[in-house]
mmJSON file of the N, C-alpha and C atoms, coordinates in Angstrom:
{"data_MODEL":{"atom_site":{
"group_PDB":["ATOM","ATOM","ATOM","ATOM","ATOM","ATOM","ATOM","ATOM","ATOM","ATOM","ATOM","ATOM","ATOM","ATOM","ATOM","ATOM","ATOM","ATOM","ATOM","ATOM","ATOM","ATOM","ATOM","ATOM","ATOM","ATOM","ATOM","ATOM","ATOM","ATOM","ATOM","ATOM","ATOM","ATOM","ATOM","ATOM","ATOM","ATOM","ATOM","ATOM","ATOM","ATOM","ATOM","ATOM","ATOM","ATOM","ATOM","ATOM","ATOM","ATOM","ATOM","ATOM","ATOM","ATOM","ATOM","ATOM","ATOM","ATOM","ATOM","ATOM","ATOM","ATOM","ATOM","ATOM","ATOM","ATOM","ATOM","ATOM","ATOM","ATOM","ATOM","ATOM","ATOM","ATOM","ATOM","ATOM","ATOM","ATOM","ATOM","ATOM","ATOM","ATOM","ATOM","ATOM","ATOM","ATOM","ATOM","ATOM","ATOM","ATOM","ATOM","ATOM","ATOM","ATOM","ATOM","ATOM","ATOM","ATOM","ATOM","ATOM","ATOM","ATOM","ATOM","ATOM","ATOM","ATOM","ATOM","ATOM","ATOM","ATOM","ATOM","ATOM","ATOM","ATOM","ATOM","ATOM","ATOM","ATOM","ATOM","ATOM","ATOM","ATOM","ATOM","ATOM","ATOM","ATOM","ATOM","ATOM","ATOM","ATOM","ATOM","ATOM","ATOM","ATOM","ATOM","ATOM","ATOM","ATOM","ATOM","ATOM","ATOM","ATOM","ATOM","ATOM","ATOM","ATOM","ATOM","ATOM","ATOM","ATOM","ATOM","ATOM","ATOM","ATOM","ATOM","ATOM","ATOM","ATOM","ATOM","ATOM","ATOM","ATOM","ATOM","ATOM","ATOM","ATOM","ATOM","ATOM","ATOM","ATOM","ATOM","ATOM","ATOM","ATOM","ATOM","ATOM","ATOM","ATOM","ATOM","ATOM","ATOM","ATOM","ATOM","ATOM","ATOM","ATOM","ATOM","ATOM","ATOM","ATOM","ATOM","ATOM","ATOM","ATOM","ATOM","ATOM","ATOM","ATOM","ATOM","ATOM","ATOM"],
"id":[1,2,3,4,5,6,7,8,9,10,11,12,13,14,15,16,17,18,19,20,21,22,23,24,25,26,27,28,29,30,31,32,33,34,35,36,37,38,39,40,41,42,43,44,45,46,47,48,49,50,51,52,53,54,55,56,57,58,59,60,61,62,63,64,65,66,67,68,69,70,71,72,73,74,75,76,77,78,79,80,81,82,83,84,85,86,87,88,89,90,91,92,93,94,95,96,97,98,99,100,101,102,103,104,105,106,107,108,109,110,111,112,113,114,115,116,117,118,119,120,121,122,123,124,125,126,127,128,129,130,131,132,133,134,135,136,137,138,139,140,141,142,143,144,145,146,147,148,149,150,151,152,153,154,155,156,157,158,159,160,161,162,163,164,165,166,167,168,169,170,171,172,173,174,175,176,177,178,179,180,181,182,183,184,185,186,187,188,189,190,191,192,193,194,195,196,197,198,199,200,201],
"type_symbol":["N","C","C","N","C","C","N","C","C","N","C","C","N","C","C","N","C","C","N","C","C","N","C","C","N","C","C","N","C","C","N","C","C","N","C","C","N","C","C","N","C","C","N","C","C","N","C","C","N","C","C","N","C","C","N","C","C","N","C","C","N","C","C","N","C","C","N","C","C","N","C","C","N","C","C","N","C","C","N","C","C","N","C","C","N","C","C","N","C","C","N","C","C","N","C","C","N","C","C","N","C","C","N","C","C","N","C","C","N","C","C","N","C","C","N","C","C","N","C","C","N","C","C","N","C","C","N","C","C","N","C","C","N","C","C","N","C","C","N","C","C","N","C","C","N","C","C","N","C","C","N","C","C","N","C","C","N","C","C","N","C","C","N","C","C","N","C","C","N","C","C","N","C","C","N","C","C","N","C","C","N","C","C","N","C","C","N","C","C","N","C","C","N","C","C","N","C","C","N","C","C"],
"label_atom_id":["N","CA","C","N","CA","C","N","CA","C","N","CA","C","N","CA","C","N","CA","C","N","CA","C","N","CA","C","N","CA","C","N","CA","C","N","CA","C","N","CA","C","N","CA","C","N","CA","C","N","CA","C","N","CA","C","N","CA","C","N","CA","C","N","CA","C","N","CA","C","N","CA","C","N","CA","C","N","CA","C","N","CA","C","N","CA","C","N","CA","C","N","CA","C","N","CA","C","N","CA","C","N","CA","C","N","CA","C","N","CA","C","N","CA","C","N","CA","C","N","CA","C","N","CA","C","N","CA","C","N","CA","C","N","CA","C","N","CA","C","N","CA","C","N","CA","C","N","CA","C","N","CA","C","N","CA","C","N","CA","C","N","CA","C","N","CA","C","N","CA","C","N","CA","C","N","CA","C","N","CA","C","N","CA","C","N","CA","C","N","CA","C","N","CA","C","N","CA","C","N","CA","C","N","CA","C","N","CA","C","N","CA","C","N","CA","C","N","CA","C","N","CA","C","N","CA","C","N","CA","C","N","CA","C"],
"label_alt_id":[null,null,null,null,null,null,null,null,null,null,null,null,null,null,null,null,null,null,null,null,null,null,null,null,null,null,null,null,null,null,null,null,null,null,null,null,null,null,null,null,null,null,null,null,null,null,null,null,null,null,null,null,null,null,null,null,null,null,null,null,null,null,null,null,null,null,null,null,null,null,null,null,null,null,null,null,null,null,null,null,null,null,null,null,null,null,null,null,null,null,null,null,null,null,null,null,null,null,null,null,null,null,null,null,null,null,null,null,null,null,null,null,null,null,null,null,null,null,null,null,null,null,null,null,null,null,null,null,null,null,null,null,null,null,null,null,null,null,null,null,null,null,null,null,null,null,null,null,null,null,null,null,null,null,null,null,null,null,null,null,null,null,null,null,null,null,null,null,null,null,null,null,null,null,null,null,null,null,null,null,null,null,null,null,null,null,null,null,null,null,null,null,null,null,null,null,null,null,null,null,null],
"label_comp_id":["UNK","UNK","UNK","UNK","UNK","UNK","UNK","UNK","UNK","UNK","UNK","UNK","UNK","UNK","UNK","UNK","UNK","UNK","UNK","UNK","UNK","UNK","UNK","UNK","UNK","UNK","UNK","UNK","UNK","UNK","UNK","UNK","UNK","UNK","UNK","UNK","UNK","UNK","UNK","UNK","UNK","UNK","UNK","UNK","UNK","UNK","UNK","UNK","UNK","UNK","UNK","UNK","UNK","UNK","UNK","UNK","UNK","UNK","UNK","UNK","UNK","UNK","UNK","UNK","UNK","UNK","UNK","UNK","UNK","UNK","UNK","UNK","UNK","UNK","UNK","UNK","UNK","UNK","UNK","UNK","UNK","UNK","UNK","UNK","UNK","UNK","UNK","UNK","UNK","UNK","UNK","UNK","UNK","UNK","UNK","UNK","UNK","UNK","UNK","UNK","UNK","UNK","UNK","UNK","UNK","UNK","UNK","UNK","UNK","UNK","UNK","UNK","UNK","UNK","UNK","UNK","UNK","UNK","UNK","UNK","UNK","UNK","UNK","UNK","UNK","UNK","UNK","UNK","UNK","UNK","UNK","UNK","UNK","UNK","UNK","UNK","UNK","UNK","UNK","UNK","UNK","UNK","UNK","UNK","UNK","UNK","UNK","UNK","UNK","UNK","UNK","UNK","UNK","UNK","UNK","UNK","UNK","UNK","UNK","UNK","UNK","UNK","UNK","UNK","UNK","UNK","UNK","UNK","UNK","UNK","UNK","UNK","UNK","UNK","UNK","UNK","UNK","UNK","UNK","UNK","UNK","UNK","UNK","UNK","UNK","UNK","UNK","UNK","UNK","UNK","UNK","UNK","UNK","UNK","UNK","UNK","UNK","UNK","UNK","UNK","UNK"],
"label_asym_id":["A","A","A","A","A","A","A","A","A","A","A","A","A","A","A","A","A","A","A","A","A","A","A","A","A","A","A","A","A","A","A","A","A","A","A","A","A","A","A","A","A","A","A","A","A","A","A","A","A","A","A","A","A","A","A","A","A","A","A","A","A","A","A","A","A","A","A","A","A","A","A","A","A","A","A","A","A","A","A","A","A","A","A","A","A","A","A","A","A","A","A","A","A","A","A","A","A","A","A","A","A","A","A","A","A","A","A","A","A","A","A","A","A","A","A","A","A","A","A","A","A","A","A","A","A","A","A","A","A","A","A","A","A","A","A","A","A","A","A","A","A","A","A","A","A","A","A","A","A","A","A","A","A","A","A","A","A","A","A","A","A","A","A","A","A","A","A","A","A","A","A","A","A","A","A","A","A","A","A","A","A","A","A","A","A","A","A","A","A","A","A","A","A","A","A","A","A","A","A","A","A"],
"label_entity_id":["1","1","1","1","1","1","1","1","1","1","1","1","1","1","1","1","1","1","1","1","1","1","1","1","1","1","1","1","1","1","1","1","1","1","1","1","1","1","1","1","1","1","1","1","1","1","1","1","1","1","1","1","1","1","1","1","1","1","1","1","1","1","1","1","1","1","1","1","1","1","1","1","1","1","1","1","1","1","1","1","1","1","1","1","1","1","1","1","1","1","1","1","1","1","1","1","1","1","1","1","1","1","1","1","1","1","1","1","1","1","1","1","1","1","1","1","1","1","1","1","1","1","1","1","1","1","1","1","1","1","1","1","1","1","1","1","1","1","1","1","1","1","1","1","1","1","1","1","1","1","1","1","1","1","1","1","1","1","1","1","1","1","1","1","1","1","1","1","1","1","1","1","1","1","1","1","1","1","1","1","1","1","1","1","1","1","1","1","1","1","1","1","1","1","1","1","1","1","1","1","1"],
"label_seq_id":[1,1,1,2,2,2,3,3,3,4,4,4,5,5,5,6,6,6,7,7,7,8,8,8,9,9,9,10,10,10,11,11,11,12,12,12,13,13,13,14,14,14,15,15,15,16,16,16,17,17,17,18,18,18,19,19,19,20,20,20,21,21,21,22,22,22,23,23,23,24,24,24,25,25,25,26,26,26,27,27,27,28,28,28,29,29,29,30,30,30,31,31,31,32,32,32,33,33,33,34,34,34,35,35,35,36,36,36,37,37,37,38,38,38,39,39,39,40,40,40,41,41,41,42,42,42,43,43,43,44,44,44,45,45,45,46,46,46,47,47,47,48,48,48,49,49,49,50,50,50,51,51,51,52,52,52,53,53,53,54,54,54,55,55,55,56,56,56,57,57,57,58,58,58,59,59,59,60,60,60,61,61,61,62,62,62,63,63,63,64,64,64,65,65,65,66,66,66,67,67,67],
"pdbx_PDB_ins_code":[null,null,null,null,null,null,null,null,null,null,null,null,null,null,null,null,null,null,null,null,null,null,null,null,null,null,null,null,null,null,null,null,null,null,null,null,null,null,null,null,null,null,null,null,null,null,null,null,null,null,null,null,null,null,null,null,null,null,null,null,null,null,null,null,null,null,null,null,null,null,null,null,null,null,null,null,null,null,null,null,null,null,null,null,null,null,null,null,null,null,null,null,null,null,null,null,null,null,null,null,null,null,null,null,null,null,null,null,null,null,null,null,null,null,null,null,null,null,null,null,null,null,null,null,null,null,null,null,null,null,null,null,null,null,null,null,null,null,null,null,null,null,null,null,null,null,null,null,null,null,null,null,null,null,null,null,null,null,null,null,null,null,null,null,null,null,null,null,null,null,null,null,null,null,null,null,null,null,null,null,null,null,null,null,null,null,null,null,null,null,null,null,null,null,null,null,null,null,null,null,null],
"Cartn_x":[-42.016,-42.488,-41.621,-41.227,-40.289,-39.016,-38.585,-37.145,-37.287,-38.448,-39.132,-38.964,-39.422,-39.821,-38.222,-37.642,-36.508,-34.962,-35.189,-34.431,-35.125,-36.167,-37.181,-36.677,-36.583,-35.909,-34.488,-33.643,-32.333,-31.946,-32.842,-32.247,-32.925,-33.761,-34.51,-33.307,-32.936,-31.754,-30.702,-30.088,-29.168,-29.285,-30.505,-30.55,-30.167,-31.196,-31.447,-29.514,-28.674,-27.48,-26.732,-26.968,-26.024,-27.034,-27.877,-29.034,-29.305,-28.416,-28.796,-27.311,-27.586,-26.823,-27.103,-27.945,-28.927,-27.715,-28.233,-26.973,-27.742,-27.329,-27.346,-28.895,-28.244,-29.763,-30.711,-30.796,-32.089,-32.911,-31.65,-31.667,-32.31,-32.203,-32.198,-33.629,-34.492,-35.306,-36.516,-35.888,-36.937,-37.437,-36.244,-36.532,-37.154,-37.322,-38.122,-37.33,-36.273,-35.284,-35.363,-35.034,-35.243,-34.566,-33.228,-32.133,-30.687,-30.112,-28.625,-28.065,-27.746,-26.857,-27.764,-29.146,-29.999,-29.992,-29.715,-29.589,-28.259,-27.461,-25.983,-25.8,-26.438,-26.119,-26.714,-28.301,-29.064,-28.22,-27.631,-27.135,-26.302,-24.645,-23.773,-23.759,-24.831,-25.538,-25.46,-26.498,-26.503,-26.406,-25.247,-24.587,-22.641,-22.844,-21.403,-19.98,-21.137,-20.573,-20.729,-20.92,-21.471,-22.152,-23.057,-23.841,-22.68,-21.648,-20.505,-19.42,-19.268,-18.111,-18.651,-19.899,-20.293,-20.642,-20.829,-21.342,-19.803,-18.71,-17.55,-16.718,-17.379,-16.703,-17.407,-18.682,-19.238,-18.738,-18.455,-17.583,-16.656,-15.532,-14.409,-14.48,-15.657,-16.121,-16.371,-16.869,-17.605,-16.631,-15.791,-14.251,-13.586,-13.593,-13.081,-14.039,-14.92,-16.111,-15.5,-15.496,-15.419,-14.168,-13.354,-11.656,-11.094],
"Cartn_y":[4.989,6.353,7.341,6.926,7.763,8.361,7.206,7.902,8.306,8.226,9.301,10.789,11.037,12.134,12.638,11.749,12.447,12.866,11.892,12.372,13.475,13.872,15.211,15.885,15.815,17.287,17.469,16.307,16.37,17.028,17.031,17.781,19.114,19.465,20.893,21.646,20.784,21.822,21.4,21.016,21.323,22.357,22.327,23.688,24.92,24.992,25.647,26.331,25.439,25.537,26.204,25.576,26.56,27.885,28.186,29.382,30.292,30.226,31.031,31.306,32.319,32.329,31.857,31.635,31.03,29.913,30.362,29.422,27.938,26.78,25.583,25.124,26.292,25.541,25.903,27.327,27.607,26.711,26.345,25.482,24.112,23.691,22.281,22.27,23.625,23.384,24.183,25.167,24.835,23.703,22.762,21.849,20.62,20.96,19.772,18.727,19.006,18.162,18.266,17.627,17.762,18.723,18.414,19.431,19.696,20.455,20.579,19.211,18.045,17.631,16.019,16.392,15.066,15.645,16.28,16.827,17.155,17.218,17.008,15.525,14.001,13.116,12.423,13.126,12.718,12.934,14.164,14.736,14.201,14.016,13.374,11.691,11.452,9.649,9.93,11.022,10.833,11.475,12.207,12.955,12.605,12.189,11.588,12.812,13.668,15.089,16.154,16.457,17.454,18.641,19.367,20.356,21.565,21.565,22.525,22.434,21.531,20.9,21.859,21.423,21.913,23.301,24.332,25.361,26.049,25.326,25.737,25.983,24.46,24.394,25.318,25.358,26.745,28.171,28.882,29.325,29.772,28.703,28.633,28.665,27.922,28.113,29.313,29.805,30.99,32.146,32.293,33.142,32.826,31.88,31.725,31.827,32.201,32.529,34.079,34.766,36.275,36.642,36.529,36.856,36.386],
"Cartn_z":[120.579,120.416,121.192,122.25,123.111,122.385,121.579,121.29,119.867,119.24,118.187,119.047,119.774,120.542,120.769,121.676,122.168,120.664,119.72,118.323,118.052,118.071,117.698,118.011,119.214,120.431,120.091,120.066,119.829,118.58,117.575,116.366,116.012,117.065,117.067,117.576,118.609,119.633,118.794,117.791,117.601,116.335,115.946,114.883,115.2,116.761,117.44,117.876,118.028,118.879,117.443,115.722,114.852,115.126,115.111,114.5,115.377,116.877,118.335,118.747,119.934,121.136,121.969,121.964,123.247,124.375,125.614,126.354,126.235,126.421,125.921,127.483,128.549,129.535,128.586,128.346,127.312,126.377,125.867,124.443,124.714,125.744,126.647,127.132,127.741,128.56,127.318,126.066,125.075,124.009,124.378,123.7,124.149,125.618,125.993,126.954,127.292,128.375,129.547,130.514,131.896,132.568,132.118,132.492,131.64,131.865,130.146,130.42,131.851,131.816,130.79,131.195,129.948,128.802,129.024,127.124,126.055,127.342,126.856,126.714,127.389,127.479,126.096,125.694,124.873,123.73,124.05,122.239,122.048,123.307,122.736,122.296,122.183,122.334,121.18,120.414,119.119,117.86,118.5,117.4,117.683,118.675,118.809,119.154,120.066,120.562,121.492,122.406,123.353,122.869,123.085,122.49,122.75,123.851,123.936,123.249,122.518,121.617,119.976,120.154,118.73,118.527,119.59,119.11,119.594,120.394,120.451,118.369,118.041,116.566,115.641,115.78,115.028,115.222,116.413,116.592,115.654,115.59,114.698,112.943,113.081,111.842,111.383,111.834,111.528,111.619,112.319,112.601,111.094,110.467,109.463,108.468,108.342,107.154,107.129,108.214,108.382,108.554,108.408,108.837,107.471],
"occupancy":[1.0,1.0,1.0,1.0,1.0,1.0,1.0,1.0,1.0,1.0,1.0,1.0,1.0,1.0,1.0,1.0,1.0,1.0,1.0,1.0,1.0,1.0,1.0,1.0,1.0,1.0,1.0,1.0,1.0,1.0,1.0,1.0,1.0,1.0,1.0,1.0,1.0,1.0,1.0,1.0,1.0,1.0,1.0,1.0,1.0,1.0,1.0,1.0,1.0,1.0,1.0,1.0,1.0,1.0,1.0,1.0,1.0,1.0,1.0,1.0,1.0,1.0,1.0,1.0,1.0,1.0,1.0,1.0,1.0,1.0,1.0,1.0,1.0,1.0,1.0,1.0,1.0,1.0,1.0,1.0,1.0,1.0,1.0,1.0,1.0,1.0,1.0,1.0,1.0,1.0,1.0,1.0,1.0,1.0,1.0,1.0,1.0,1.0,1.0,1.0,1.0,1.0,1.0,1.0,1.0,1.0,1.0,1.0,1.0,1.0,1.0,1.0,1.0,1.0,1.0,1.0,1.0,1.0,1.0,1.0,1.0,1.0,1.0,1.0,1.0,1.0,1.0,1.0,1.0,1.0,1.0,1.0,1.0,1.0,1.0,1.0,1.0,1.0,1.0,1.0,1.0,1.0,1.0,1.0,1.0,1.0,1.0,1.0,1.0,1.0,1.0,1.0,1.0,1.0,1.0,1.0,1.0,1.0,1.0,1.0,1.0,1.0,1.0,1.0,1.0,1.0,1.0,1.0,1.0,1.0,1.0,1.0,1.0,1.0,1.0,1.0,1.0,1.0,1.0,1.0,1.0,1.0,1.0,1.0,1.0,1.0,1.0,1.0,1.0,1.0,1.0,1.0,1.0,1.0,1.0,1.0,1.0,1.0,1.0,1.0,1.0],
"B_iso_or_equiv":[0.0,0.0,0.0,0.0,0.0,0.0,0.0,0.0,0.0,0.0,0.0,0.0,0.0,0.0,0.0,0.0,0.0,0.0,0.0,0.0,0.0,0.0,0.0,0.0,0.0,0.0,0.0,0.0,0.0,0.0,0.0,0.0,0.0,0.0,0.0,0.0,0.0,0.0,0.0,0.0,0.0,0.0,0.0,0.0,0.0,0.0,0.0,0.0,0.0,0.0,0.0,0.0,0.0,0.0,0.0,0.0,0.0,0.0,0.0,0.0,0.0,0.0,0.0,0.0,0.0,0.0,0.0,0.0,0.0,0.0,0.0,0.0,0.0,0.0,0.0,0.0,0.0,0.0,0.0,0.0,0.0,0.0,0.0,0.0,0.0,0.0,0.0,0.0,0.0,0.0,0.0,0.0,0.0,0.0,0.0,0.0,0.0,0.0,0.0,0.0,0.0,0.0,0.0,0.0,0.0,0.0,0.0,0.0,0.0,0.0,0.0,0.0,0.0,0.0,0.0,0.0,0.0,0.0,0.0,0.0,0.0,0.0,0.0,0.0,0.0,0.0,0.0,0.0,0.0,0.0,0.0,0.0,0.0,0.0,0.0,0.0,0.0,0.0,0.0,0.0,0.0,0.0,0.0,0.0,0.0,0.0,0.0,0.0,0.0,0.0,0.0,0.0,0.0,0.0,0.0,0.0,0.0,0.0,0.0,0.0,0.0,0.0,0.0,0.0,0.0,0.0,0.0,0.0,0.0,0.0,0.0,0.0,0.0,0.0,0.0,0.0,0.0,0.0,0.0,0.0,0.0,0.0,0.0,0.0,0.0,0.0,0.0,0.0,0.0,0.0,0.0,0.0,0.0,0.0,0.0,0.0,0.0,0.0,0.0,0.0,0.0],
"pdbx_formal_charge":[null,null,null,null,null,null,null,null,null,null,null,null,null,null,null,null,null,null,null,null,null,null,null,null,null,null,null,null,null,null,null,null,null,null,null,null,null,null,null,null,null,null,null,null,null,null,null,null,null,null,null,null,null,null,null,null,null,null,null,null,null,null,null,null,null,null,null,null,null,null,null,null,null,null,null,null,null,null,null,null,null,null,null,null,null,null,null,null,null,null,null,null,null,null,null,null,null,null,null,null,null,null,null,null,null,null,null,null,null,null,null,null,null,null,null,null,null,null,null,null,null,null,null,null,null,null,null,null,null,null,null,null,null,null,null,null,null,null,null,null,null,null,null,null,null,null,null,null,null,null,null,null,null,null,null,null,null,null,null,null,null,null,null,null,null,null,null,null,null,null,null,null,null,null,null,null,null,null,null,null,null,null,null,null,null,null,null,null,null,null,null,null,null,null,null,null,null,null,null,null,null],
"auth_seq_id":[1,1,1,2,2,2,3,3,3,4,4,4,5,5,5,6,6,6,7,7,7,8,8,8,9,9,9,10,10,10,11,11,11,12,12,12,13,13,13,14,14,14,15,15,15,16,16,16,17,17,17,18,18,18,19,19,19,20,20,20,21,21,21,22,22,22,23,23,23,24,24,24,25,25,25,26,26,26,27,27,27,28,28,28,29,29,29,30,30,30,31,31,31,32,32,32,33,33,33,34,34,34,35,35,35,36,36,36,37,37,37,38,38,38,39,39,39,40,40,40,41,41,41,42,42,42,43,43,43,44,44,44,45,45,45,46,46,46,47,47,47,48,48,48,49,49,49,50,50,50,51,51,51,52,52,52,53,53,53,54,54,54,55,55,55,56,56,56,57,57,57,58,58,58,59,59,59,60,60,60,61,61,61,62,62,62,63,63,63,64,64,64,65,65,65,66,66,66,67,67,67],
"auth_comp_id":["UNK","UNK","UNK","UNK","UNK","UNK","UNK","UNK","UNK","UNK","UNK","UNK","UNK","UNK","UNK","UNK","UNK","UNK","UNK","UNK","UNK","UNK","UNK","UNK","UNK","UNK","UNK","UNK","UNK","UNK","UNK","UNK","UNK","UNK","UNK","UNK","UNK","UNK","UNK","UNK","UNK","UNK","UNK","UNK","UNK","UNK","UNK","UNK","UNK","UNK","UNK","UNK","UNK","UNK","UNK","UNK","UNK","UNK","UNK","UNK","UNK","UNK","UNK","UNK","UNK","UNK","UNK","UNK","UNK","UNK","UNK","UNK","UNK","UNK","UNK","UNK","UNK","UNK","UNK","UNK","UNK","UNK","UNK","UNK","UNK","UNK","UNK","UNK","UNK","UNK","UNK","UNK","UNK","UNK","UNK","UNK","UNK","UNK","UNK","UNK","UNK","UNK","UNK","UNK","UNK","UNK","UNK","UNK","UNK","UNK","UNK","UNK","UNK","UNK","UNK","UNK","UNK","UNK","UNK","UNK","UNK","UNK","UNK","UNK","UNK","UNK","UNK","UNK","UNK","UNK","UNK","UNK","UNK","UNK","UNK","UNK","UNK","UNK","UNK","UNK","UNK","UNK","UNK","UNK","UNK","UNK","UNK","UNK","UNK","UNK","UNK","UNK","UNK","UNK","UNK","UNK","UNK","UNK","UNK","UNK","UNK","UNK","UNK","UNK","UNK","UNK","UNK","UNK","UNK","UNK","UNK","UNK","UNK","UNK","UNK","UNK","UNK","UNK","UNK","UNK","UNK","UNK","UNK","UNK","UNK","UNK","UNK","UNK","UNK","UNK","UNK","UNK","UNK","UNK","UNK","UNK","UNK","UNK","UNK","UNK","UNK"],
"auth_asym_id":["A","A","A","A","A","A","A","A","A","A","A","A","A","A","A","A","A","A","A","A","A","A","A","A","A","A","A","A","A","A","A","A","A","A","A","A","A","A","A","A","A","A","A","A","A","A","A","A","A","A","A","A","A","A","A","A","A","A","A","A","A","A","A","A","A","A","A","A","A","A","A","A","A","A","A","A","A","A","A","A","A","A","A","A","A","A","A","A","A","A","A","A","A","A","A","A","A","A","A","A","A","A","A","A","A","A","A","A","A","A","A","A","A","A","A","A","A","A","A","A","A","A","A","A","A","A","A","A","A","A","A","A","A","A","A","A","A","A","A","A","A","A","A","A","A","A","A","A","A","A","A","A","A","A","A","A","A","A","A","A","A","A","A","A","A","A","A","A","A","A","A","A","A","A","A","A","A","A","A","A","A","A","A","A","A","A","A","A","A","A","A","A","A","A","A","A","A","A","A","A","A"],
"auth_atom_id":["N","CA","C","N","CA","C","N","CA","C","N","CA","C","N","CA","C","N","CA","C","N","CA","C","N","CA","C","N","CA","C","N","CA","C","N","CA","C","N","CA","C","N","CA","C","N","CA","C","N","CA","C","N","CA","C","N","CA","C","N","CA","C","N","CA","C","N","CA","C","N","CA","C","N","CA","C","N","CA","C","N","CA","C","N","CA","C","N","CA","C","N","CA","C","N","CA","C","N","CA","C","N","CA","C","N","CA","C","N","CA","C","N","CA","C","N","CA","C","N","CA","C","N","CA","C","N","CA","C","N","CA","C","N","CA","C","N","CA","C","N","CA","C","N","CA","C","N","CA","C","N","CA","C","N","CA","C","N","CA","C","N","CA","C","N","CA","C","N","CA","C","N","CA","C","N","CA","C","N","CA","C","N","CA","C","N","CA","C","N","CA","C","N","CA","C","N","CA","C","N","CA","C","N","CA","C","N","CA","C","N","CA","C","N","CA","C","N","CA","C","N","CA","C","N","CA","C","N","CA","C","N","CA","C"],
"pdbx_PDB_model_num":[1,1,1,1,1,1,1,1,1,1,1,1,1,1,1,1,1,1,1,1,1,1,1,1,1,1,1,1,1,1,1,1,1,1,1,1,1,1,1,1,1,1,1,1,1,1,1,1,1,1,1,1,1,1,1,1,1,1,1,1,1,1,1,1,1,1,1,1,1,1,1,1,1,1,1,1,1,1,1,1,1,1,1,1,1,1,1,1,1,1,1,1,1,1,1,1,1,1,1,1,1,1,1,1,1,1,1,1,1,1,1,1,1,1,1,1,1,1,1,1,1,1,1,1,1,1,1,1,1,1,1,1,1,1,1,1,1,1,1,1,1,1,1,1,1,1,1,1,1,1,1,1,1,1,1,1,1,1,1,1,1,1,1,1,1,1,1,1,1,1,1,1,1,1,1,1,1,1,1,1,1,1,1,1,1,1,1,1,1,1,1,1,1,1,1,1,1,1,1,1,1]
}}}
């Protein structure tokens, strides 16, 4: 049941990380984590990436949607 719970959280915050500015503690402590550095550890477990890696690549993405 636990890691029901904690995939829950992990893919709220990463909605949360395309769909915000929100700084990533924010993101971390509305989603239910202890602190950014368990929630950076949780996410890159299972998405195979840092929550700063990815809203770095959205970013870029998005520079190139608009440019």
């Amino acid at each position: 049941m636990a890691i029901y719970a904690l995939r829950r959280r992990a893919f709220r915050a990463f909605e949360e990380l395309l769909n915000t500015d929100d700084s990533l503690a924010d993101i971390a402590h509305r989603c239910g984590f202890y602190d950014q550095a368990h929630f950076t550890k949780v996410f890159a477990t299972l998405f195979g990436d840092t929550p700063g890696r990815l809203r770095r690549l959205k970013g870029g993405f998005e520079r190139k949607q608009n440019g």
